[in-house]
C-alpha positions as CSV (number, residue, x, y, z in Angstrom):
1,X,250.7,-18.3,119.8
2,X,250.1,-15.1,121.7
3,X,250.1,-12.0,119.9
4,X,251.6,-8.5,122.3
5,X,250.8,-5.4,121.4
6,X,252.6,-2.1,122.8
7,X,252.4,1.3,121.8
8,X,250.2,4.5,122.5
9,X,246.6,5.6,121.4
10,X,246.8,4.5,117.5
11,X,247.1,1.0,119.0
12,X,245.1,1.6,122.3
13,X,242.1,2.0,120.2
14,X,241.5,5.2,121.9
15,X,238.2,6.9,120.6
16,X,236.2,4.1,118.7
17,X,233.4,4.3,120.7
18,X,233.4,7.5,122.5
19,X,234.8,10.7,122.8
20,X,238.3,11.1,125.0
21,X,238.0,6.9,125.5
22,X,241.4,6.1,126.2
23,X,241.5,2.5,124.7
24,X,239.1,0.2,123.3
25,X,241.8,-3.1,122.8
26,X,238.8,-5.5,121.8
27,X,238.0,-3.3,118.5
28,X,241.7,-1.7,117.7
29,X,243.9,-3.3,115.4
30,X,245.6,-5.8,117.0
31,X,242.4,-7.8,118.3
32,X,241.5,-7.9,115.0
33,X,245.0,-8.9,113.5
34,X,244.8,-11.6,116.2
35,X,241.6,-12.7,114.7
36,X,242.8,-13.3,111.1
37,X,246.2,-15.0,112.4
38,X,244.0,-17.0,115.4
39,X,246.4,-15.5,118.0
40,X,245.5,-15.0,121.8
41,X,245.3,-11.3,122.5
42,X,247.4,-9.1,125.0
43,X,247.6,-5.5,124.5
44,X,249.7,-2.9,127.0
45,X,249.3,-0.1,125.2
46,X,248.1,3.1,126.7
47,X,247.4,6.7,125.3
48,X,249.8,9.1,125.7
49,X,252.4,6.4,126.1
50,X,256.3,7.4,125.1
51,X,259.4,4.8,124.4
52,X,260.2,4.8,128.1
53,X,256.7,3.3,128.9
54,X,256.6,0.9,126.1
55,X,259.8,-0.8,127.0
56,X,259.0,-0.5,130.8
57,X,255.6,-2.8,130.4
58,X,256.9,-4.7,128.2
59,X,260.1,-5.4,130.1
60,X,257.0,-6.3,132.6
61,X,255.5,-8.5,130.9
62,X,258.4,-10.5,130.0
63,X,259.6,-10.3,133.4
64,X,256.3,-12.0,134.6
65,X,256.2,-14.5,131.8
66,X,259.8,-15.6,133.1
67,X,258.5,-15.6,136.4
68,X,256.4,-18.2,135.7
69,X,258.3,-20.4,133.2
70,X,256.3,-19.5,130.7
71,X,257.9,-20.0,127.1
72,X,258.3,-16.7,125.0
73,X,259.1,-18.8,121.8
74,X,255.0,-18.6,121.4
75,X,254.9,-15.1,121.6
76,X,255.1,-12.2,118.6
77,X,255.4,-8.8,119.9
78,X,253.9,-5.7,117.7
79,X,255.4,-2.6,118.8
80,X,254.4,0.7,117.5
81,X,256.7,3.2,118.3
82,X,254.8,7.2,118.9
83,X,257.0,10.0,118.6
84,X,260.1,10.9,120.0
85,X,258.9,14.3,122.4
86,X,257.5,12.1,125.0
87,X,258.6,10.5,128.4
88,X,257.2,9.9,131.0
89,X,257.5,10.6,134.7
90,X,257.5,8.4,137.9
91,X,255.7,9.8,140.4
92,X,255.5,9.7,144.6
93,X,252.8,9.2,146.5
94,X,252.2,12.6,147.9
95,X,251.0,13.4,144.3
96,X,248.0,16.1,144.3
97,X,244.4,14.3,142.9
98,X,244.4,17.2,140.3
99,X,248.2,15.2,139.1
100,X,246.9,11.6,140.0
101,X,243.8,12.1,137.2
102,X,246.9,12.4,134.5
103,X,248.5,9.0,135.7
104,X,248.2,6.3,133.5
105,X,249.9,2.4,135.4
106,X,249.4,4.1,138.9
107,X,251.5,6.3,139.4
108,X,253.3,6.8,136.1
109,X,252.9,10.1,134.5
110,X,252.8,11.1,130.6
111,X,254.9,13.4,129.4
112,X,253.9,15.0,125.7
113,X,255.7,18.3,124.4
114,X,252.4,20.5,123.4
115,X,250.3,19.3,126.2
116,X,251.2,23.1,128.1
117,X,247.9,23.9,129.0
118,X,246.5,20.8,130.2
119,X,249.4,20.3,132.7
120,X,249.4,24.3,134.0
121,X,245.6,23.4,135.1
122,X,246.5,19.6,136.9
123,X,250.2,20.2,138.1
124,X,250.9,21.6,141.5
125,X,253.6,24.5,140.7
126,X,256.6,21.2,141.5
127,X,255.5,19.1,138.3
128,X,254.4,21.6,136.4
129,X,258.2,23.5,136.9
130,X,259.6,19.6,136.2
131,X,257.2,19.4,132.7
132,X,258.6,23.0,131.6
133,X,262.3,22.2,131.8
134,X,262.0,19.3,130.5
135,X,260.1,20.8,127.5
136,X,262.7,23.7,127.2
137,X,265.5,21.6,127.8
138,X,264.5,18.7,125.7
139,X,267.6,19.0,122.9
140,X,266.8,17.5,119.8
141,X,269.7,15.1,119.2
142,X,269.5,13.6,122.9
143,X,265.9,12.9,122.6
144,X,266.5,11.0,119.4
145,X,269.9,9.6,121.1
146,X,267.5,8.4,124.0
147,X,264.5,7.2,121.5
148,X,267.1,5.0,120.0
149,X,268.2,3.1,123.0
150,X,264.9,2.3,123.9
151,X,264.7,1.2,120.5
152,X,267.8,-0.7,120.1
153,X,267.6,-2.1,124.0
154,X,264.6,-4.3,123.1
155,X,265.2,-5.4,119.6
156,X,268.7,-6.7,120.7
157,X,266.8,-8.4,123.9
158,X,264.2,-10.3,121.2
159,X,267.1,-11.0,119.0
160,X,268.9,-11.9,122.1
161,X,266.1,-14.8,123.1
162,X,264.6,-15.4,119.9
163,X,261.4,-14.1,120.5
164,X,259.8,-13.0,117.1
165,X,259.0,-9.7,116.7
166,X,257.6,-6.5,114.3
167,X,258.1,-2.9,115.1
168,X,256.9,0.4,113.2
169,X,256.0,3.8,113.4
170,X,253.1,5.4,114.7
171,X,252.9,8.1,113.3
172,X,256.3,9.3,111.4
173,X,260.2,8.7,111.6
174,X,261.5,10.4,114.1
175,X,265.0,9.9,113.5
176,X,268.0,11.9,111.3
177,X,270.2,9.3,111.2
178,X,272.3,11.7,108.9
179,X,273.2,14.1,112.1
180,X,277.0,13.7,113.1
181,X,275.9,12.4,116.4
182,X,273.7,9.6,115.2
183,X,275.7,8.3,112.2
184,X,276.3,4.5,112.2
185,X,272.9,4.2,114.3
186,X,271.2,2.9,111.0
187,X,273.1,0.0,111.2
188,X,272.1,-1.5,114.7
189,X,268.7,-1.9,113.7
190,X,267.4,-4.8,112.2
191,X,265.8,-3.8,108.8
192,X,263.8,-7.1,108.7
193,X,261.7,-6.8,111.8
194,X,261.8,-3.0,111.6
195,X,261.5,-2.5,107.7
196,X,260.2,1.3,107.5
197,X,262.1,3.3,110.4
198,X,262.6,6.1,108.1
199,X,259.7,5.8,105.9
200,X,257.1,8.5,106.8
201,X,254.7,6.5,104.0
202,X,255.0,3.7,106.1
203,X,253.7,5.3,109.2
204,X,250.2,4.4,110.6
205,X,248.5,7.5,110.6
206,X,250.1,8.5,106.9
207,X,249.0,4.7,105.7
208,X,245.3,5.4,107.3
209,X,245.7,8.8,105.7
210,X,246.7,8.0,102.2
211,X,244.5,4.5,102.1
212,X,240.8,6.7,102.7
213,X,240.6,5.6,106.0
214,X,238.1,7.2,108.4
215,X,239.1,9.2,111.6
216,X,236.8,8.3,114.0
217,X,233.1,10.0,114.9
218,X,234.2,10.6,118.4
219,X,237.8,11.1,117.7
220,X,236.1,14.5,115.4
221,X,233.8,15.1,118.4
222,X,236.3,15.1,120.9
223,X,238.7,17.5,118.5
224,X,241.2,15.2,118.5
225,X,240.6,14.5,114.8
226,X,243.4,12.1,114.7
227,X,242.3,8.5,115.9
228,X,240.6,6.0,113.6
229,X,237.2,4.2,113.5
230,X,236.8,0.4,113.5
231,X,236.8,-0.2,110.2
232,X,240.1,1.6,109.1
233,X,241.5,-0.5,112.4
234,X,240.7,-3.4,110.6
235,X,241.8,-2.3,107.2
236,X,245.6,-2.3,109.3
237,X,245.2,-5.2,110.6
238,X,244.5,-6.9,107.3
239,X,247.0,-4.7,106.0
240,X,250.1,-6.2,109.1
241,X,248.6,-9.8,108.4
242,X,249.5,-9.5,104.3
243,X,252.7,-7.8,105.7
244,X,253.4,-10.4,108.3
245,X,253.0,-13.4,105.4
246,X,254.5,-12.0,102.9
247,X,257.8,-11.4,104.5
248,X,257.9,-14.5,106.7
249,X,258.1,-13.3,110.4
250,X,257.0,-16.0,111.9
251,X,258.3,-18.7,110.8
């Protein structure tokens, strides 16, 4: 079996061994999970990554695996989704070197609501202009609208060819599913393979939080404060493995 892991920085790794690392995928959580379940390891996560780059690469990877007959029946697929005021930004080839030092997969570019200050200083005046409106403009209901159908587009695909699958939260739930405009989402999503959508106790960060785990040396350096050292990365992954056992997903 082969073990895929998506999501941002909490499942990047980022900051185990040194301060502003972006990922470290042979000491972050799923490596280890992979270890107690004797999986092969493949991780696409990246930090800073949204919805829209999660279901991109692994869309990808899929893509690829299809390419080349391979079987997806062996696969299990961790996704942990970040929060919804992300996105993320295709970008031409005419890009500045000041804009190409933010890309992350070439020339993809991170989107994060609060990141004002590090964009003014790396955009030229076009995507710095693009980054503003979309912060401004960013309404609340259509980014949870939009978070949603990312969310809904690849369970239905797993469900679709049987591939088994686990998704949580990174870092809290996201979603009112109580607002006019999102009522009767709760019911597209699969509770099994996506158990604590609305659960903010159930979130990685609030789990690491409430469990005594230990941010990170580097991620304190760095100011970050917010990504976890090795050990708590193992805690989780012994943590997912109970979870994953207990509630028969792969079977």
């Amino acid at each position: 079996m082969i073990l895929v892991a998506n999501g941002c920085s909490h499942t990047a790794g980022a900051e185990i061994t040194y301060p502003m690392e972006r990922a470290c995928y042979h000491k972050a959580w799923p490596k280890h999970l992979c270890d107690l379940l004797q999986f092969e390891h493949c991780n696409l996560s990246d930090s800073g990554a949204s919805a829209h780059r999660i279901v991109r690469t692994t869309m990808r990877y899929i893509l690829d695996q299809f390419k080349q007959k391979k079987n997806l029946r062996d696969h299990f697929f961790i996704i942990m989704w970040p929060g919804m005021h992300r996105d993320e930004l295709h970008v031409p080839k005419n890009a500045t070197d000041d804009e190409k030092e933010m890309f992350y997969d070439d020339d993809w570019l991170p989107l994060i609501v609060g990141n004002d200050e590090s964009y003014k200083s790396h955009f030229s005046h076009r995507f710095y202009t693009y980054y503003k409106s979309w912060v401004v403009c960013g309404e609340n209901v259509k980014r949870q609208m939009d978070y949603l159908h990312h969310i809904i587009l690849l369970q239905n695909f797993f469900i679709m060819y049987k591939i088994k699958y686990l998704f949580w939260n990174a870092a809290h739930s996201p979603v009112d599913f109580n607002d006019n405009h999102l009522k009767g989402y709760s019911g597209l999503i699969f509770k099994k393979n996506y158990p604590f959508i609305q659960d903010v106790n159930q979130s990685f960060t609030v789990l690491m939080k409430n469990n005594n785990q230990k941010i990170s040396e580097y991620s304190m350096a760095s100011g970050f404060s917010s990504h976890y050292d090795e050990k708590a990365q193992v805690w989780f992954a012994n943590y997912l493995y109970e979870y994953i056992n207990s509630h028969t997903l792969l079977s």
